[in-house]
N, C-alpha and C positions, 0 to 999 in steps of 0.2 A: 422331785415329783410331789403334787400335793395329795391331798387325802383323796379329792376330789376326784384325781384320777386314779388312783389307786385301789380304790374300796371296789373290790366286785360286787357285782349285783345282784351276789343271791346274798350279802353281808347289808344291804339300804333295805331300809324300812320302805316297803310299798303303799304307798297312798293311792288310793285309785278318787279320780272325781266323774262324778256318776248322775245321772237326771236327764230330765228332756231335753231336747233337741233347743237350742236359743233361749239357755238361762244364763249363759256366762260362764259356763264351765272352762271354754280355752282362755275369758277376759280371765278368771281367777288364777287360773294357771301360770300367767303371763307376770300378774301381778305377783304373787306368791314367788317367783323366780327373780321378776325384777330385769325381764325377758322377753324378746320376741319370739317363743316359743312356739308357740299354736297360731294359726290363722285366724281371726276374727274378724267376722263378719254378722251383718244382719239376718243372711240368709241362714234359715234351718238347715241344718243337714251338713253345716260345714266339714265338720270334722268328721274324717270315714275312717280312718283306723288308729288305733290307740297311738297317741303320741308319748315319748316315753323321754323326761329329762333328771337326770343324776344332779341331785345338788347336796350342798351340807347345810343342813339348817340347827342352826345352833339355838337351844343347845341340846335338840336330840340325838345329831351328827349325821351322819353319810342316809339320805334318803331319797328314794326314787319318786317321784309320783307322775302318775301315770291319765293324763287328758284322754278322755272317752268318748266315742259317737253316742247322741243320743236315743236312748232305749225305748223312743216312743218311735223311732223312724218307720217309713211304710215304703210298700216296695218289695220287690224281687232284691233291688242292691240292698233296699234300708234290713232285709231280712239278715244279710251276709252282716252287714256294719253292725247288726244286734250281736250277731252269735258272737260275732270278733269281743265284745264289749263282755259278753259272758265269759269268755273265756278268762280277760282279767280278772274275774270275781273270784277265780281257784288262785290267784297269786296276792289277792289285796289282803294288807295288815292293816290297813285303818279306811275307810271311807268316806268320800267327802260326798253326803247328798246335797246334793246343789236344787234350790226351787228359788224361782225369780219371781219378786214384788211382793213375796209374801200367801205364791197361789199355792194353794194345796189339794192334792185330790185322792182321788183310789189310784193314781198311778203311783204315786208318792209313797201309801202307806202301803201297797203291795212291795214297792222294791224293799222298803224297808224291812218290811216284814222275812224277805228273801236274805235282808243280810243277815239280819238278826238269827233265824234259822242257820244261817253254815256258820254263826259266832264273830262276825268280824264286827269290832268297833265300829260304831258308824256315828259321825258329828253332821247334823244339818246343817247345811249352810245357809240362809236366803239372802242370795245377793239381789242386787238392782233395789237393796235397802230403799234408793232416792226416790223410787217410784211408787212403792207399795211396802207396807210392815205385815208381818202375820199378827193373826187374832189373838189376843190374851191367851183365849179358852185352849189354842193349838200350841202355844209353849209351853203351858201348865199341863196336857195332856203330855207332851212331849217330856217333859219333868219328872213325868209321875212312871215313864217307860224307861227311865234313867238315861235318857238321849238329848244331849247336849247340843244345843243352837248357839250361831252366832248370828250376826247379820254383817250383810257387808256390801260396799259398793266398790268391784274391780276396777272401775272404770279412774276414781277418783284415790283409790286404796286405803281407801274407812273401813275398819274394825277388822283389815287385816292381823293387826296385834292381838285381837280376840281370838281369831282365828288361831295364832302360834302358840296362842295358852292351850286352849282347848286339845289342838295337839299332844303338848307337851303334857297334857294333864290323861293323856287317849292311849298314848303310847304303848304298847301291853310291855308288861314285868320282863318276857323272855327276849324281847331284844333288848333292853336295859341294862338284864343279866345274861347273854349268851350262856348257854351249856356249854362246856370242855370239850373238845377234839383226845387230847390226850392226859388233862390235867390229876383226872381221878384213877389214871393207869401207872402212872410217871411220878412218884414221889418227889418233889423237891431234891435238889443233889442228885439222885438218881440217870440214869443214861439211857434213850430210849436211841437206838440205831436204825436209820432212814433206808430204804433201797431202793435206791436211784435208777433202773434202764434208762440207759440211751441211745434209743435207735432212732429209728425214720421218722417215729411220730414225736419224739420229745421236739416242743421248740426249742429254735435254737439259741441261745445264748440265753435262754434263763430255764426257769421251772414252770413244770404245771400250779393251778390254785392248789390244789389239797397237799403238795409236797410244801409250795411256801406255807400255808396256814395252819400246816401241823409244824414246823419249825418255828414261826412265831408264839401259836398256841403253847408248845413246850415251854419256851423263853418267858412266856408271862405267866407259867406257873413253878418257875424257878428251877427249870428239868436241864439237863446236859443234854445233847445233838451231835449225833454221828452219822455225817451219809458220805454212803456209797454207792456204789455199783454193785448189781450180782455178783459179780467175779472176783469181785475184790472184797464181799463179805466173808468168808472164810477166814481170809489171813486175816482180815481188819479184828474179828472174835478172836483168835489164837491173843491177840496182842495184848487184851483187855484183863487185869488183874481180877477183876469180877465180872460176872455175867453178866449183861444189860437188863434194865428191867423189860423190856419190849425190844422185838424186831418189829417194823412195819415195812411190808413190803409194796409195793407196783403188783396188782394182782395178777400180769401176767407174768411176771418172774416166781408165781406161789413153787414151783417141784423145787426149784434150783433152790430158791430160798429155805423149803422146809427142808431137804435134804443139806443145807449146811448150816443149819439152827439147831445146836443142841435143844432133846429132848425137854428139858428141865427149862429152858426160857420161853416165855410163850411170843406167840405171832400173829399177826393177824394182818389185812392188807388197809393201804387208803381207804379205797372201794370201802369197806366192812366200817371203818372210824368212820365212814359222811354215810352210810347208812341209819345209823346210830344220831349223827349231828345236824342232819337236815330231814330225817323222817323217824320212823318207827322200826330198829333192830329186831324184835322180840317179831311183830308183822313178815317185815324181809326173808326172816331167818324158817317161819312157819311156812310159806308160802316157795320156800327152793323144798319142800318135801314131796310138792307134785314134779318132781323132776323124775321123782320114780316112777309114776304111774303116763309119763309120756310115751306114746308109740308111733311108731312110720306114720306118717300122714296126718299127726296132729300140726295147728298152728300156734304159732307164737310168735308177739310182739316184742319189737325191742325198741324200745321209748328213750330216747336221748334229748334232753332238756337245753344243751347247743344245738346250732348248728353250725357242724364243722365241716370240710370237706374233707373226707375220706380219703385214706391214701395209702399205699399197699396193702399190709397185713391189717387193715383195722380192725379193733377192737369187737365193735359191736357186727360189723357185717360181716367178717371173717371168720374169726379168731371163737369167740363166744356158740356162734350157728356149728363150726368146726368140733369144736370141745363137746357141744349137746348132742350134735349127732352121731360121734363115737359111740358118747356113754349111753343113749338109746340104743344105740347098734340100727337105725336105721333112716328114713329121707324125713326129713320135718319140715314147715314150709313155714318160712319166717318173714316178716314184713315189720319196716321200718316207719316210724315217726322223728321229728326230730322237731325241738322248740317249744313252743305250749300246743301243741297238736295232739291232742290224744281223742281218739276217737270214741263219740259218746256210747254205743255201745261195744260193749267186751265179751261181750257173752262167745264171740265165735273162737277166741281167743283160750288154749289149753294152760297158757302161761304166759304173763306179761316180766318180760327181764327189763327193770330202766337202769340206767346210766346211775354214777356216782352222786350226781343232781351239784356238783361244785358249782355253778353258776345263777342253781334257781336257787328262789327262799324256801322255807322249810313251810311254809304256809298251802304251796304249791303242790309241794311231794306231798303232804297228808293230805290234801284232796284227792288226786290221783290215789292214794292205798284207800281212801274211804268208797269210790269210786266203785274200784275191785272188789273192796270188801262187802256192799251193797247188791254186785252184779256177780257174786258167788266165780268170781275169776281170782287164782292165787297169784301174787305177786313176788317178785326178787328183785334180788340189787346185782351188779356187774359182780361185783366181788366175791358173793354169795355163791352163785351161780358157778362162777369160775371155780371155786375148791370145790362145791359139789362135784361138778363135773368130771375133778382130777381125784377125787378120791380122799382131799382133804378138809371137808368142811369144819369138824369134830374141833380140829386142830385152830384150825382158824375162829372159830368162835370159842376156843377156849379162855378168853380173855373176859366173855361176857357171860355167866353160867345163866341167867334169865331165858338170853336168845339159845343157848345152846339147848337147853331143857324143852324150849319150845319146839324146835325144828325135830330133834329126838322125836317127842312124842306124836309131833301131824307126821314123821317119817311111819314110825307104827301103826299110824289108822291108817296109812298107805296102802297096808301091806306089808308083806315080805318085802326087802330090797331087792333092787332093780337087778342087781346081780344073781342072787341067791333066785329068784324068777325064772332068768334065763335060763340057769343052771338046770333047775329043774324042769324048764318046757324041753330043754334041747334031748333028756334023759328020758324024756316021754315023747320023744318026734316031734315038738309041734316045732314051727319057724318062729312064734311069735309069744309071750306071754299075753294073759287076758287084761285085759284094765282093771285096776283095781281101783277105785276111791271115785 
């Protein structure tokens, strides 16, 4: 299996190519791949929704980039084909603004000005080089904003090699250096123990991403690996001459798991490690604190970054709505998203729970928490959620005292807990506790 097909695609770097509508954005595309990738044509408008090709371009390695409709289109459709192209802009790690023959206008320096606001790398490109150059004064103002140009003609694939510097030289530092899955938990020599379920939903004959990438990630920071099953962790720790330095568990195996992990080992689940490795723990961890102040009849989102098909007990539609609605003790009314869908406003929303994010990049999940963060909506992660829910949160971010100090403390501006609440309305007659926060 090559890298090519192996590298997931929340692990490639996202390039998105961006500009008006018949600059060359699928001719560059095509070129850059060395591919019939995109359709090209004369006509505006070709391209209606993001084309999306995996390749390894050496030697920055496993990179996606991503062919976009043009953000000047018009229309009822060309409105749809805009927002589609917006939506790339919460996943892109570098951007290629594309302008043809050298025109430049206020369309140009707005979009720019948009990337530069949410921080994404952005390299000019002006292709159709053969027909038109940009002005001196427009590369040295460009210079002087620290935004690097090349030129280039798709068609003939001139200053494409400019183009793979500029890249290379764009690249930001954190995928270069990925952060640790479990590198900074898991000393060297030391043994971090996996737990494995497999039920309905494991596929079949292999692993989920976050079970292979934390087995890998161990491996390349020199850790020993032990997986198992639920059922089979108990005997597997009786066996072990020392204690592991970590459990990680399948967040819906958390009771079983902390009930056969001694006290003295800490634990924590996948879910909670790709909280941490694709977004913001200390955020996640502050945001399961309105889990107390939820009551009958509030709603909440549950954002899933695949799309997978559902099937018995699932996770997010089942299992998570199941668990929330005990620990309120009452109906809550829950609505799904799934893929880069997130709906622009949040506001109606009491709590937004997403998914583990194993398949998006981490560029994506912190738009989405900034999002939230903006629109005064609190956010959590599967994992999070799931020990709140069962009563173990405390435990499970014991591994990370930052996130744990956090959630503590937005727990206390909450209020009393959701329990100690109850307690006390049921002792004074009422049905229901007040909201608090």
């Amino acid at each position: 299996m090559t890298v090519l097909q192996s590298t997931p695609r929340g692990l490639r770097l996202h390039i998105a190519i961006l500009g008006r509508r018949n600059v060359g954005k699928s001719s560059l595309l095509n070129a850059m791949t060395r591919q019939q990738v995109s359709i090209v044509s004369a006509i505006a408008g070709t391209t209606t929704d993001p084309v999306e090709k995996p390749m390894e371009l050496l030697p920055i390695g496993p990179v996606l980039f991503i062919d976009t409709a043009g953000i000047d289109d018009v229309g009822a459709l060309g409105a749809l084909r805009v927002e589609r192209t917006r939506q790339v802009l919460a996943r892109t790690e570098i951007a290629l603004l594309v302008a043809a023959a050298g025109d430049w206008g206020e369309f140009e320096d707005g979009l720019l000005r948009e990337l530069q606001e949410r921080q994404i790398p952005v390299i000019v490109v002006f292709n159709k080089a053969d027909l038109g150059l940009p002005a001196a004064a427009l590369v040295q103002s460009l210079a002087a904003r620290q935004v690097p140009c090349v030129q280039t003609t798709a068609a003939s694939g001139a200053g494409l090699l400019d183009l793979r510097q500029a890249l290379i030289q764009t690249v930001p530092a954190d995928f270069l250096n990925p952060p640790t899955i479990l590198g900074d938990l898991v000393p060297p020599g030391e043994l971090a123990v996996l737990v494995v379920p497999i039920d309905t939903e494991a596929p079949k004959g292999r692993l989920i991403v976050p079970q292979v990438q934390a087995i890998r990630d161990l491996l390349d920071n020199d850790a020993c690996c032990l997986v198992v099953k639920e059922r089979e962790l108990r005997q597997a720790l009786e066996r072990l001459r020392t204690p592991p330095a970590l459990v990680v568990t399948d967040s819906q195996a958390f009771l079983k798991v902390g009930a056969d992990t001694p006290d003295g080992v800490p634990m924590t689940s996948f879910s909670i490690l790709f909280a941490r490795y694709k977004g913001d723990l200390v955020e996640f961890a502050r945001g399961a604190a309105a889990i107390e102040t939820l009551r009958s009849g509030d709603r909440v989102l549950i954002a899933e970054a695949c799309s997978h098909h559902p099937i018995g007990e699932d996770i997010g539609r089942v299992k998570i709505p199941r668990w929330l609605r005990q620990y309120v003790g009452g109906q809550l009314e829950f609505e799904h998203v799934q893929g880069h869908d997130l709906p622009a406003d949040l506001t109606p929303y009491r709590l937004v729970v997403h998914c583990g994010a194993c398949v998006a990049n981490r560029r994506e999940i912190l738009s989405r928490l900034l999002q939230c963060r903006r629109q005064g909506v609190p956010i959590t992660n599967y994992g999070i959620a799931i020990a709140a829910s069962l009563g173990i949160l405390d435990r499970a971010l014991g591994p990370f005292p930052a996130a744990l100090d956090a959630y503590r403390e937005a727990r206390a501006g909450a209020g009393r807990p959701r329990r100690e609440r109850l307690t006390a309305c049921k002792q004074a007659g009422e049905v229901r506790p007040p909201r608090e926060g």
